[in-house]
Every structure is written in structure tokens, then in C-alpha cells.
C-alpha positions as CSV (number, residue, x, y, z in Angstrom):
1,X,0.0,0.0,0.0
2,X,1.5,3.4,-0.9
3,X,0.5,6.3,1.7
4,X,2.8,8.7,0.1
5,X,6.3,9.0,-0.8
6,X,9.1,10.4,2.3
7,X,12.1,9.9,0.0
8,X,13.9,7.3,-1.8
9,X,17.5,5.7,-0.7
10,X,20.0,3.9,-3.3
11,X,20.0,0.0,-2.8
12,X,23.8,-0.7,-2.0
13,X,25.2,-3.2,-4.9
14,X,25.7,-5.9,-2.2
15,X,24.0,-7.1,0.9
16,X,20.6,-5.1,-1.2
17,X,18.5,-7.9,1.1
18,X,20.4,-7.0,4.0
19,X,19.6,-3.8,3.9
20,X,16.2,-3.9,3.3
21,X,15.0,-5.9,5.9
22,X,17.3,-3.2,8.0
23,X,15.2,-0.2,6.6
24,X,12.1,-2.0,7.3
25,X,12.3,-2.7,10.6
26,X,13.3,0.8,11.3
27,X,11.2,2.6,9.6
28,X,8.2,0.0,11.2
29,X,9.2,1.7,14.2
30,X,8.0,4.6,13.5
31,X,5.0,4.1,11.3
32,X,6.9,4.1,7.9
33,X,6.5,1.5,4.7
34,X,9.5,0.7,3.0
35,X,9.2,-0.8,-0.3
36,X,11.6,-2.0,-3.2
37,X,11.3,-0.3,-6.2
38,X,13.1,-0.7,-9.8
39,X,14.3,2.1,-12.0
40,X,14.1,1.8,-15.5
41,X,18.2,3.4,-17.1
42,X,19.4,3.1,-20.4
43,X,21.6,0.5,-18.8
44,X,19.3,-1.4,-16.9
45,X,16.9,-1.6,-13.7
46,X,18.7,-1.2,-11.0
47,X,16.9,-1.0,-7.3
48,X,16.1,1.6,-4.6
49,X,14.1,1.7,-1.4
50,X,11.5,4.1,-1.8
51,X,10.2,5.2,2.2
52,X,6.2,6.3,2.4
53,X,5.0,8.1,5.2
54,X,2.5,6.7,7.9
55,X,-1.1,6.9,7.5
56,X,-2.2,10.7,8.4
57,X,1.6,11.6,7.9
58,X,1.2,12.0,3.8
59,X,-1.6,14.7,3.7
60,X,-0.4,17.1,7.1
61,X,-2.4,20.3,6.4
62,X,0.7,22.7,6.9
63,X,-1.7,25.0,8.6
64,X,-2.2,23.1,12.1
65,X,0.7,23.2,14.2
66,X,-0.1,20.0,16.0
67,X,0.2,18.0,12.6
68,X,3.2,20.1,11.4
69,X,4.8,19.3,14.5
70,X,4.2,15.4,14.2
71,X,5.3,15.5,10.9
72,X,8.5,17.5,11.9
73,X,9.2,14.5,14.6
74,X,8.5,12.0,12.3
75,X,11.1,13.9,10.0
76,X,13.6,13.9,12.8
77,X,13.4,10.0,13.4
78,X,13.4,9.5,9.8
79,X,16.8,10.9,9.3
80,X,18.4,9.3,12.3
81,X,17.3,6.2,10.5
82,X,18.8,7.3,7.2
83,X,22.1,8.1,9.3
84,X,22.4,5.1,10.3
85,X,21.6,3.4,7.2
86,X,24.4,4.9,5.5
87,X,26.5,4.0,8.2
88,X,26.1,0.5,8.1
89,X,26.3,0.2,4.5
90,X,28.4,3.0,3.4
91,X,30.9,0.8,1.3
92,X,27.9,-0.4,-0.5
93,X,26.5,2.5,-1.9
């Protein structure tokens, strides 16, 4: 089910399983989906992880605080996760 797109992070060229099952029980912690995409290149399909927001996350009216703030938060845990993501799989990216 796709609730709205976050962002997308490369797959590494190794360990792509590895990884995400790793971005998927992160982001599970926080009320994110995390599915595999492909990318259609002149080259070839090659993958990425593409991160959705949770449900009442994608459509935050930017006018109430309360939501904005949520969404913020969600934001912050988000990029802790991407941190450590590229931490743990820095030499395959």
C-alpha cells in the first residue's frame, strides 16, 4: 500500500536484502512503509528503497501546528534512520 512517498535511498550493490530488511524494521518503528522499487536506465533496472509516510503523515495540512509538529518529529526519526543506514552500508553504496 503506498500512503505517500518520504524519499527514496540507493539500494547498496551488495547485501541489497540485508539492507532492506534493516530499513524495514526501522522505519516500522515509527509508522513508515518501506518498499523495493526498480528504475528503468538506459543501462538497466537497477533498485532503490522508496520510504512512504504513515497513514495521516502523507496529507499534514501545513496550517495546524499540532500535525506540522508530528510531521517534523517523524522527519527527525526518519533521518536518524537514514544516518544510520548509510553507516552500516556505506561501502555499498
Amino acid at each position: 500500500m503506498k500512503l505517500g512517498t518520504y524519499t527514496t535511498f540507493d539500494a547498496p550493490t551488495q547485501k541489497e536484502d540485508m539492507a532492506l530488511d534493516f530499513l524495514r524494521e526501522e522505519f516500522e518503528k515509527i509508522g513508515g512503509n518501506v518498499r523495493k522499487i526498480l528504475n528503468p536506465h538506459d543501462f538497466g533496472s537497477y533498485p532503490s528503497f522508496e520510504i512512504d509516510y504513515p497513514y495521516g503523515l502523507e496529507t499534514t495540512d501545513e496550517d495546524n501546528e499540532e500535525e506540522m509538529t508530528a510531521k517534523d518529529n517523524w522527519h527527525d526519526k526518519a533521518n536518524e534512520i537514514e544516518e544510520k543506514y548509510n553507516k552500516k552500508f556505506e561501502e555499498y553504496l
